[in-house]
C-alpha positions in Angstrom: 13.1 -46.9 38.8 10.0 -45.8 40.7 10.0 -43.0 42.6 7.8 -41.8 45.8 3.9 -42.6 46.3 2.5 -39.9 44.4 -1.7 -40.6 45.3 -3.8 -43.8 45.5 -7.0 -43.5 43.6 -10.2 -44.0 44.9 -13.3 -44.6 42.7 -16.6 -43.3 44.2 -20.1 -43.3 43.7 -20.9 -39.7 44.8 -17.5 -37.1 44.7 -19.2 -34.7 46.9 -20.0 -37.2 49.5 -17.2 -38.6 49.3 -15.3 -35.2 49.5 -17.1 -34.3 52.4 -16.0 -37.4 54.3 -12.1 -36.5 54.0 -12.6 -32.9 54.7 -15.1 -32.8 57.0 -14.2 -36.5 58.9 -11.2 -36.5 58.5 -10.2 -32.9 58.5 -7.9 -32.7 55.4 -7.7 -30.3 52.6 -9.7 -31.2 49.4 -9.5 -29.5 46.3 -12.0 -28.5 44.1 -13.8 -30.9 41.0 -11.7 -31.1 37.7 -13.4 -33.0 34.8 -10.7 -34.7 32.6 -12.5 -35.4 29.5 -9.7 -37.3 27.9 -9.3 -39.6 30.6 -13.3 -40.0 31.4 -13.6 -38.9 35.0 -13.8 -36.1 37.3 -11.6 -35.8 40.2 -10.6 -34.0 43.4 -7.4 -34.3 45.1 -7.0 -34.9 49.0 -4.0 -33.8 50.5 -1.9 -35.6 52.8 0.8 -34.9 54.6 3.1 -37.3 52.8 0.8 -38.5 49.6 -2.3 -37.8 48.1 -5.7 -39.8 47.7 -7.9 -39.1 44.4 -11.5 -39.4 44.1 -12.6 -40.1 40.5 -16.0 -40.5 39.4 -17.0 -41.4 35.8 -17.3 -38.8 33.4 -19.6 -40.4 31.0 -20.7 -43.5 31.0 -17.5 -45.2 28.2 -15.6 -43.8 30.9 -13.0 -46.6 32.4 -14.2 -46.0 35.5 -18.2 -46.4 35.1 -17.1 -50.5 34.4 -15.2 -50.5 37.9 -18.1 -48.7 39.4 -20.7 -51.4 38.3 -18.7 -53.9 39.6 -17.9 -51.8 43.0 -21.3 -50.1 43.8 -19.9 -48.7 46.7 -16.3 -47.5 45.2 -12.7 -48.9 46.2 -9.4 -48.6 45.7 -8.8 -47.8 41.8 -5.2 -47.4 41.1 -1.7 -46.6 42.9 0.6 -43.9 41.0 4.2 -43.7 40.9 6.5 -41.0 40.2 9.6 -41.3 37.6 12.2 -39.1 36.8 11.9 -40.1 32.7 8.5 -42.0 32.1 9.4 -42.6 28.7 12.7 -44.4 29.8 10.7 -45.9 32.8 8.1 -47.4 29.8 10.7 -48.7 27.7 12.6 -50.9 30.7 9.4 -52.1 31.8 8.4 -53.2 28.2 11.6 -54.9 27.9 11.0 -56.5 31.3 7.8 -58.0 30.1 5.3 -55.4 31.2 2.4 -54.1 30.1 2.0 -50.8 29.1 -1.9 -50.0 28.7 -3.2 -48.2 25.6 -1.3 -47.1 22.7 2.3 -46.1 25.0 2.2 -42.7 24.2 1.6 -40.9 28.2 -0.9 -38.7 28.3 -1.1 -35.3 30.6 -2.5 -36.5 33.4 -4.6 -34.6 36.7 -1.2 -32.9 37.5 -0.6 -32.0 34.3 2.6 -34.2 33.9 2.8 -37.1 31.5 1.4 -40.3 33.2 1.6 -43.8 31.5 -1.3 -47.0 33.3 0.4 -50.5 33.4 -1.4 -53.9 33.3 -2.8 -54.7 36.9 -1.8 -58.9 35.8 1.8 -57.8 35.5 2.1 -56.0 38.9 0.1 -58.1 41.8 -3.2 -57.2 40.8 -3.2 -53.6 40.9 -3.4 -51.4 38.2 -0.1 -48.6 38.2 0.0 -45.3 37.0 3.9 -43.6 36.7 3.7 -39.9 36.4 6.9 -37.8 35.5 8.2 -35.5 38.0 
């Protein structure tokens, strides 16, 4: 059902120090700041060779993020998306196989611009999963 590793996102205190430490460390390409109202953060995309990592900050502070943040002072590992061919088919076998699909089901447009649906971190080994449509 799942697809390739589409990014793993990285919550972070500070997005332009953090941004600086992949391109300017690490040498890789980093795109520019997008705020994403509708999902509560701001974000940057680094690119890989064979993936993508994603710095989020919150947007706000009711953003889902800011709580991880408080928790994480110094930022970590946020999330781990997935692409599918048919997210909508993906959600419905996952529901039938016991998942949890977080928020009211319906994907939202995501940084890519592609539908993305989050499932329940206590359903898949701790980690929360986003599934994007390719």
């Amino acid at each position: 059902m799942i697809g390739k590793l589409n990014h793993v996102a990285i919550v972070v205190p500070d997005l332009e120090a953090a941004s600086e430490v992949y391109r300017d460390t690490l040498g890789a390409t980093v795109s520019e700041p997008v705020e994403m109202p509708e999902h509560g953060v701001t974000t940057v995309f680094v690119e890989l060779p064979n993936s993508k990592i994603e710095l989020l900050v919150p947007l706000g502070g009711d953003s889902p993020v800011a709580k991880f943040l408080e928790r994480n002072t110094s930022g970590g590992v946020h999330h781990i998306c997935y692409e599918v061919v048919d997210i909508i088919l993906a959600r419905d076998r996952l529901i039938a196989k016991g998942a949890r699909v977080l928020g009211d089901g319906i994907p939202k447009l995501g940084a890519h611009n592609k539908p993305v649906l989050f499932l329940h971190p206590k359903d898949f080994c701790g980690t929360l999963i986003e599934l994007e449509q390719v």
